[in-house]
C-alpha positions in Angstrom: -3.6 3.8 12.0 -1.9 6.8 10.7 -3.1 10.4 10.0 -2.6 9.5 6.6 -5.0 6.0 7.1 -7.4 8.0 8.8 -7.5 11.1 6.3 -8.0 8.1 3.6 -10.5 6.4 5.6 -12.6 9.3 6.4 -12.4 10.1 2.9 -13.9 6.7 1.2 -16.7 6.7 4.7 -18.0 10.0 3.3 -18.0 9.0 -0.4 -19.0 5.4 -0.4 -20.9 4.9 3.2 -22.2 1.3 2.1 -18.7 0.0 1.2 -16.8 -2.0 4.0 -13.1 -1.0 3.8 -10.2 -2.1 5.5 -6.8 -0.2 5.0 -5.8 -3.9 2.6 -9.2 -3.8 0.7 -8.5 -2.9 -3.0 -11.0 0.0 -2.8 -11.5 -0.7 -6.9 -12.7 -4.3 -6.5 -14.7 -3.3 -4.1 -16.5 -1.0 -5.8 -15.7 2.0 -3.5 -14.2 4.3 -6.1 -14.4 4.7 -10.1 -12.3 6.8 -12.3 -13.7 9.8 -11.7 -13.4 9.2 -7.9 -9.9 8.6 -8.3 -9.0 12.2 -10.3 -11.4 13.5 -7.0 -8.9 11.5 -4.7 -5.8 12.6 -6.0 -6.9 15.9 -6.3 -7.7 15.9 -2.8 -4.9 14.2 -1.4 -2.5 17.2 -3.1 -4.4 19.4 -1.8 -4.4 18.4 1.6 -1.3 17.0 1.9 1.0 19.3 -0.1 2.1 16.4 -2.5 2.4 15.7 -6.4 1.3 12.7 -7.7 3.5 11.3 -11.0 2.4 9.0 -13.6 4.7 5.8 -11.9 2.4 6.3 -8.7 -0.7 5.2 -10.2 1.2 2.1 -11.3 2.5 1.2 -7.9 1.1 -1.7 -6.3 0.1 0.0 -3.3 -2.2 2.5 -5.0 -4.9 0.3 -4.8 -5.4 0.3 -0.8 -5.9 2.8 2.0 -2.8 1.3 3.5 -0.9 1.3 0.4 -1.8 4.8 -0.3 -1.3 6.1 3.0 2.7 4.6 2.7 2.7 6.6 -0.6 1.5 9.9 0.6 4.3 9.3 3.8 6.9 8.8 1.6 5.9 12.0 -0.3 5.8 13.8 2.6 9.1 12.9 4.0 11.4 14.1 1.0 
């Protein structure tokens, strides 16, 4: 696991405590994040991370996962 995985995963434990995640559980059908979360996510992740976020992100396949995310925020952070 990355620092990225473990940021992400720390993240979702504090917000949704009840919801089992794995880093390839599609944190929306498991009901472990809703829109709102998700603005509170991103948000977060810029923040922390020093990253931007464009619309062709949130339509990325790998959005929907801790894994998937965590390989997005590395590949923002390595450009």
């Amino acid at each position: 696991m990355n620092v990225y995985e473990e940021w992400l995963t720390a993240w979702f434990d504090r917000r949704s405590p009840l919801v089992e995640l794995t880093p390839e559980t599609n944190f929306f059908t498991a009901d472990a994040i809703d829109s709102f979360g998700v603005i509170e996510l991103i948000e977060e992740i810029e923040e922390q991370f020093s990253v931007t976020f464009v619309q062709e992100d949130f339509q990325d396949p790998r959005f929907v996962t801790i894994q998937g995310l965590a390989e997005l925020i590395m590949e923002k952070t390595d450009k």
